[in-house]
Backbone as ProteinMPNN parsed JSONL, in Angstrom:
{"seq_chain_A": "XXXXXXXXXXXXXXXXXXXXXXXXXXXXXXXXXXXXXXXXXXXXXXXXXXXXXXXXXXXXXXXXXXXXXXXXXXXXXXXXXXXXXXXXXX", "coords_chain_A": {"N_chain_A": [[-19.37, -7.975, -19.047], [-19.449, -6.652, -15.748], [-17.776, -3.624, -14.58], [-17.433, -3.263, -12.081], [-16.405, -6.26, -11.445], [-14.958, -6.89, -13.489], [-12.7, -5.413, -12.081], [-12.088, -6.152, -9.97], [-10.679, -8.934, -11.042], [-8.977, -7.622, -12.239], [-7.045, -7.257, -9.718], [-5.176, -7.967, -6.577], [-5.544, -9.253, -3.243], [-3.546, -8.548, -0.648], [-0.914, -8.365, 1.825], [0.946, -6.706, 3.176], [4.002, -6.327, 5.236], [3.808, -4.511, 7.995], [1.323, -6.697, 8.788], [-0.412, -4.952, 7.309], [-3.42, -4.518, 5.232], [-3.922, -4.541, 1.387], [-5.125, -3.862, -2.028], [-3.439, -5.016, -4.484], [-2.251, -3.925, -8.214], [-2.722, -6.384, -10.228], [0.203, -7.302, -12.372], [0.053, -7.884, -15.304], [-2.771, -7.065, -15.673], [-2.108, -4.309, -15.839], [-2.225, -2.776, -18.278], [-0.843, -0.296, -18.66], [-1.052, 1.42, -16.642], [0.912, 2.624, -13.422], [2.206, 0.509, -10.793], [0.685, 0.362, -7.763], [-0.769, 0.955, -4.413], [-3.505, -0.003, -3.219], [-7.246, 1.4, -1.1], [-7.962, -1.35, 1.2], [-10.09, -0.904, 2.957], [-11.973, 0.83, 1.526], [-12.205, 0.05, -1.447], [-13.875, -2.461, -0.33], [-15.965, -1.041, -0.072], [-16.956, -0.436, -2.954], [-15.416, 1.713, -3.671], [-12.399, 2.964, -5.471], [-9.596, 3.991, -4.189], [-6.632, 4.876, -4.967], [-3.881, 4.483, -2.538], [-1.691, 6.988, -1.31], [1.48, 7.757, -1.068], [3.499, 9.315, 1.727], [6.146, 9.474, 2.591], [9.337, 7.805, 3.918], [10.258, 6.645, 6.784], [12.896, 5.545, 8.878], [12.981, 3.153, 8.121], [10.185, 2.645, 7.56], [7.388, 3.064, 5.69], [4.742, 5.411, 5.161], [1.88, 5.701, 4.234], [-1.001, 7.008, 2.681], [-4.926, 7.251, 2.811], [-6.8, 9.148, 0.907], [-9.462, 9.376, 0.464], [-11.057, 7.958, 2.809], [-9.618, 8.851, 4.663], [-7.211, 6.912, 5.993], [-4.561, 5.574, 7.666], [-1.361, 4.041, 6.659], [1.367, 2.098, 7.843], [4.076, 0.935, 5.996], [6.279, -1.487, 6.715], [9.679, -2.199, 7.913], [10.693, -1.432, 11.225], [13.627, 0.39, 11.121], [16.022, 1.113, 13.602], [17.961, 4.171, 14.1], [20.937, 4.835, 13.976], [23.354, 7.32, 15.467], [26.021, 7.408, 14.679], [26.474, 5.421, 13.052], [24.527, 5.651, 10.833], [21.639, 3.979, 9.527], [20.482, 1.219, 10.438], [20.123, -2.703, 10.252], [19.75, -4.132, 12.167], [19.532, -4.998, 15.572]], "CA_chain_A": [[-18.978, -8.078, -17.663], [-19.79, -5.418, -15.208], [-17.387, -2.842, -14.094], [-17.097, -3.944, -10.863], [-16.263, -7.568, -11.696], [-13.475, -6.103, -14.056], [-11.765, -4.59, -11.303], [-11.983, -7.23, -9.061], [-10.03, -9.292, -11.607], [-7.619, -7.138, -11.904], [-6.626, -6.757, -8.229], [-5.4, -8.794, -5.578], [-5.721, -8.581, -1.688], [-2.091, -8.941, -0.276], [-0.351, -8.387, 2.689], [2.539, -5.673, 3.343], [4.245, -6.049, 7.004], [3.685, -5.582, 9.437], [-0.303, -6.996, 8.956], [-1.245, -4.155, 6.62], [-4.046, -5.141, 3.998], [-4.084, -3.663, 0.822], [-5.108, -4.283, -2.744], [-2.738, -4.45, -5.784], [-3.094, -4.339, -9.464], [-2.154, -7.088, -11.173], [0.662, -6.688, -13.505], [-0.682, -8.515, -16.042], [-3.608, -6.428, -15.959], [-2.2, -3.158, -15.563], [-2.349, -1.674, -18.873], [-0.013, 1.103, -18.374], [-1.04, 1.834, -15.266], [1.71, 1.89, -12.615], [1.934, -0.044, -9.664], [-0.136, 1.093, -6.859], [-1.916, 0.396, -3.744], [-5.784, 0.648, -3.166], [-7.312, 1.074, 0.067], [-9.125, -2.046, 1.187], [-11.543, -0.414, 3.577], [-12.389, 1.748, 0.166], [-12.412, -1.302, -2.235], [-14.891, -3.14, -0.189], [-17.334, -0.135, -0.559], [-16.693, -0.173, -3.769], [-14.789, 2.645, -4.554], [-11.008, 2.678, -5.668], [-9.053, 4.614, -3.912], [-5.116, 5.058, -4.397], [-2.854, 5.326, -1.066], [-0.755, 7.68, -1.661], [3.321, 7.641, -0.445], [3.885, 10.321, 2.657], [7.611, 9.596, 3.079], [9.878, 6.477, 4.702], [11.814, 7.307, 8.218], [13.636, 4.765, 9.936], [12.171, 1.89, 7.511], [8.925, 2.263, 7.696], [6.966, 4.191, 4.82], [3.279, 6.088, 5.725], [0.5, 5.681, 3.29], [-2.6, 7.871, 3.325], [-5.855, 7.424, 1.952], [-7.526, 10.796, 0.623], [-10.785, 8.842, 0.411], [-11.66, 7.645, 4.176], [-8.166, 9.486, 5.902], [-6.88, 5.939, 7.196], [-3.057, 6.17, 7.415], [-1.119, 2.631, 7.017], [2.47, 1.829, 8.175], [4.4, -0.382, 5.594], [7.669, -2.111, 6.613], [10.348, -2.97, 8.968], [11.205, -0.444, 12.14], [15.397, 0.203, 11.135], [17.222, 2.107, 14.494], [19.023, 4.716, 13.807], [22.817, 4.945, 14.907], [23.877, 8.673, 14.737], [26.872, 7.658, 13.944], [26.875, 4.934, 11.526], [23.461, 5.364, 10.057], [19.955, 2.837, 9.927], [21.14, -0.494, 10.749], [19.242, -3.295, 10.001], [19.677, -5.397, 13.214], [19.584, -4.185, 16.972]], "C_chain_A": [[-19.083, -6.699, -17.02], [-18.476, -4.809, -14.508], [-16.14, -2.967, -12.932], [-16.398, -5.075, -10.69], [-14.857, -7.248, -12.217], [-12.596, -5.648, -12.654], [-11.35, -5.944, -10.393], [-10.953, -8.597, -9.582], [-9.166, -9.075, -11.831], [-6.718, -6.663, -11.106], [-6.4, -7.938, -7.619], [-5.022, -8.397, -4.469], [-4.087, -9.211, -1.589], [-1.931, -8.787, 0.611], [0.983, -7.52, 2.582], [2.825, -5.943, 5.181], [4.462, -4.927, 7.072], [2.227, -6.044, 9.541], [-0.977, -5.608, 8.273], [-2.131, -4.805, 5.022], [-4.259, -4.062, 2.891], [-4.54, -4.167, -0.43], [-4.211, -4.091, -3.865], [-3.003, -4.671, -6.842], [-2.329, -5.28, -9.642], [-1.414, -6.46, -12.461], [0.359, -7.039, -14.576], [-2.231, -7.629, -17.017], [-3.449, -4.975, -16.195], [-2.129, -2.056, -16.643], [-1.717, -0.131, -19.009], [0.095, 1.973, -17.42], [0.657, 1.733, -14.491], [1.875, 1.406, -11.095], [1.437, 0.536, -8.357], [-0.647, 0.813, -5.983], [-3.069, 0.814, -3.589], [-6.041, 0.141, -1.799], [-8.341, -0.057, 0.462], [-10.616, -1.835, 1.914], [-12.55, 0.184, 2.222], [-13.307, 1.031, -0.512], [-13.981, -2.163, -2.231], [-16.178, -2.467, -0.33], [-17.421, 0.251, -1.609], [-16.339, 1.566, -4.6], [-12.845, 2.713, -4.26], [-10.197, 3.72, -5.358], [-7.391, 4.578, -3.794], [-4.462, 5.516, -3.783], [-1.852, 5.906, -1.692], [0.544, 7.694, -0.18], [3.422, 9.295, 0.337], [5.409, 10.395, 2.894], [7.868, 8.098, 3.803], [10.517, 7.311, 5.65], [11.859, 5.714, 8.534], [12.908, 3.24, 8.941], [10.891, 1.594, 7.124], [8.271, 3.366, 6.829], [5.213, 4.931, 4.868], [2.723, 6.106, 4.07], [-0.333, 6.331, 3.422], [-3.623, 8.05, 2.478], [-6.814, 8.608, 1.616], [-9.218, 10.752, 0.893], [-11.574, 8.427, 1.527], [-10.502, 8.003, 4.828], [-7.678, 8.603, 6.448], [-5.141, 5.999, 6.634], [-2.347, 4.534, 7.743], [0.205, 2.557, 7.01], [3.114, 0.892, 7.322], [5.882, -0.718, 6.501], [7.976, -2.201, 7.66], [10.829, -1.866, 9.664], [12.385, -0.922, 11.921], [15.492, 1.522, 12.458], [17.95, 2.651, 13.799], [20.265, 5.223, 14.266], [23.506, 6.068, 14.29], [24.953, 8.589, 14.353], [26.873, 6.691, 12.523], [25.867, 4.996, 10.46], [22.039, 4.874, 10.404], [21.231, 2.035, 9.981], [19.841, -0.919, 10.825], [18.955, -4.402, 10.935], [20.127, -4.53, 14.5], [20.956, -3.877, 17.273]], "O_chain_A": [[-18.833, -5.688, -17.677], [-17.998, -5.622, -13.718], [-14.916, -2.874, -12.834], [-15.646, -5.045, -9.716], [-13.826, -7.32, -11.548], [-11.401, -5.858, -12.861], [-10.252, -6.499, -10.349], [-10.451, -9.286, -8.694], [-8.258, -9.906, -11.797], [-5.801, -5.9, -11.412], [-7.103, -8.919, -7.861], [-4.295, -7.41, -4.354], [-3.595, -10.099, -2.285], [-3.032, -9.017, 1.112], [1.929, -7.828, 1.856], [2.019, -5.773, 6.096], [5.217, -4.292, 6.335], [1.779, -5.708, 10.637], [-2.054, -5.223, 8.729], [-1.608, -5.351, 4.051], [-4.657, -2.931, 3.17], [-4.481, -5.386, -0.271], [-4.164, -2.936, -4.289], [-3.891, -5.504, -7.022], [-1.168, -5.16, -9.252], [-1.843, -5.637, -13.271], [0.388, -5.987, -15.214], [-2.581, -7.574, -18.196], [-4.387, -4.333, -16.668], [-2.02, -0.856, -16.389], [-2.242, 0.898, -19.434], [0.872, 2.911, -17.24], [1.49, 0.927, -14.907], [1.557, 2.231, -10.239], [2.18, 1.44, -7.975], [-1.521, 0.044, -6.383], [-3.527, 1.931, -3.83], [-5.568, -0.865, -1.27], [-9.515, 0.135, 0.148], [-11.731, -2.292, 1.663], [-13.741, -0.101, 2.098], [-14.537, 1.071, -0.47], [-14.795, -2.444, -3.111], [-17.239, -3.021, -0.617], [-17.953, 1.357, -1.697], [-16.784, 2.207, -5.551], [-12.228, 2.559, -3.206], [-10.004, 4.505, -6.286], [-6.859, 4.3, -2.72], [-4.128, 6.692, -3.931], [-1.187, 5.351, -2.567], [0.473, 7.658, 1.049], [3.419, 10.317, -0.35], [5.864, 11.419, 3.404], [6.958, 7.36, 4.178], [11.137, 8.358, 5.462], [10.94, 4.904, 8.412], [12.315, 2.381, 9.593], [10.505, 0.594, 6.52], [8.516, 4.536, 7.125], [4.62, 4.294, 3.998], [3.264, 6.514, 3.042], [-0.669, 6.385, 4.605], [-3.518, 8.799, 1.507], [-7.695, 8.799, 2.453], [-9.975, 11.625, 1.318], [-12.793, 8.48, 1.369], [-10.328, 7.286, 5.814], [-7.422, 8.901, 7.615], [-4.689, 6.358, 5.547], [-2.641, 3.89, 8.75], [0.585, 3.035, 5.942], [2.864, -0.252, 7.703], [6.441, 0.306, 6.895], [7.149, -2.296, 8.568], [11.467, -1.095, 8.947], [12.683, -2.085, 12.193], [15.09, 2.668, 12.258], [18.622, 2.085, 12.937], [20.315, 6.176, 15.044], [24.057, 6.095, 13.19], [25.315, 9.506, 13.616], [27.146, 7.023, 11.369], [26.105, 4.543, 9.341], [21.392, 5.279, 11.37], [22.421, 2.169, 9.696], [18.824, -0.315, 11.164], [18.202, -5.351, 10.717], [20.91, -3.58, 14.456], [21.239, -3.258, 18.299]]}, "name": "protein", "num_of_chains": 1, "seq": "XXXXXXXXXXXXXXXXXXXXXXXXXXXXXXXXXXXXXXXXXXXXXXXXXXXXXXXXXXXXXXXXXXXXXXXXXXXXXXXXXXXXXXXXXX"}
């Protein structure tokens, strides 16, 4: 089996909110790897690129691919209430 094919097996396309696409490994497959995302713009040109973690503020955690510079937003916008904190509802 070629390479390519392999990989493709051991990945699947997912969904992170808010509408971000990404690929993950299968755990199953992951061999000692650890969990990771891959960029799908990357992917589809076949090459595997892991987003790397910039930091979370306010809920929402920044991704950034080293490989084509695209920068992806995961999660849920939390307000922050200087006094009591994030809150998770308006």
């Amino acid at each position: 089996m070629k390479r390519g094919n392999v990989r493709k097996i051991a990945t699947s396309f997912r969904s992170c909110p808010p509408s971000v696409f990404v690929y993950t490994l299968k755990p199953a497959m992951a061999e000692g790897e650890p969990a990771h995302y891959i960029c799908a713009k990357c992917y589809e040109h076949r090459k595997r690129s892991i987003l790397h973690g910039a930091g979370k503020e306010q809920g929402v955690e920044t991704f950034h691919c080293q490989e084509c510079n695209s920068k992806f937003y995961v999660g849920s916008f939390e307000p922050y209430d200087g006094e009591e904190g994030y809150s998770s509802s308006p």
